[in-house]
N, C-alpha and C positions, 0 to 999 in steps of 0.2 A: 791017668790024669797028669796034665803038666805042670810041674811046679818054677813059679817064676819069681825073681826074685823082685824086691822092690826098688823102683828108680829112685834116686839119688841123685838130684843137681849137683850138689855139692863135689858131687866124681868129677864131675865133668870141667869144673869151675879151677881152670889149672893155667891162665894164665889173663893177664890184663886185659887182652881185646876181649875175651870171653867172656871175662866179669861184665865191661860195659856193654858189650851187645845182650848180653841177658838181663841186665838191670833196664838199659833201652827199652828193649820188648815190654818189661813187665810194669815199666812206668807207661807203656802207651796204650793198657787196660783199663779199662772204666772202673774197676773192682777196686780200691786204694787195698786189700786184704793180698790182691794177687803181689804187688811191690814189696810192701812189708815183709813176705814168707819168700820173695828174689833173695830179700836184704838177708833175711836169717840166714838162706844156701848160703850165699858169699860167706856169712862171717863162721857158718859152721866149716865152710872150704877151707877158710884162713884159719883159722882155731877160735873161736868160743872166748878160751882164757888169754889169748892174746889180744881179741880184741876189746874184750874186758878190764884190761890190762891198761891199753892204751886209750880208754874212752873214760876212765876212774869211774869206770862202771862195774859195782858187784857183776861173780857170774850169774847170781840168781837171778839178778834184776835185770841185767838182757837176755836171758832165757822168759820170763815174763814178761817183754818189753817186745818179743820178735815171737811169740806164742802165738797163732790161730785165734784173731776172733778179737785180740789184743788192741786198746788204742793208743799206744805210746804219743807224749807229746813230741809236738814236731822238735825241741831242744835236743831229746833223746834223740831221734832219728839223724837230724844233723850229726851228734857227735859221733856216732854210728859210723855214720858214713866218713868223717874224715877218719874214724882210726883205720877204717878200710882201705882209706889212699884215695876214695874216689870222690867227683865234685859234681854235681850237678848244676847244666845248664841251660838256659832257654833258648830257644830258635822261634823264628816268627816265619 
């Protein structure tokens, strides 16, 4: 029997272009559940406590804020993403 290990966005998530092409993708899903769990890879890529750190967000409350299933308000989300570095934009 083969044994395989479990993927890991957050391995992969090792430099800027990478972060926005994968947040891209996951914001162009109809699922809002699939962006939210991009956003957690990213900030579990960057650390957790650092982004927690720089959002004056406990870690427990954005470990429950980027949880499966989770509806965080969009305030949270925003500040999320700036402690990330990244900005979203619109295109028409």
């Amino acid at each position: 029997m083969e044994q395989f290990t479990k993927f890991d966005a957050a391995d992969y998530l090792d430099s800027e272009e990478m972060i926005a092409e994968y947040l891209t993708a996951a914001l162009e899903d109809e699922n809002p559940d699939v962006f939210l769990a991009a956003i957690g890879d990213v900030a579990k890529a960057r650390g957790i406590s650092a982004i927690a750190q720089s959002t004056g967000l406990g870690r427990e409350s954005l470990y429950k804020a980027l949880a499966p299933g989770a509806k965080p308000r969009y305030d949270t989300i925003l500040k999320v993403l700036r402690g990330l570095g990244v900005k979203l934009t619109i295109a028409a």
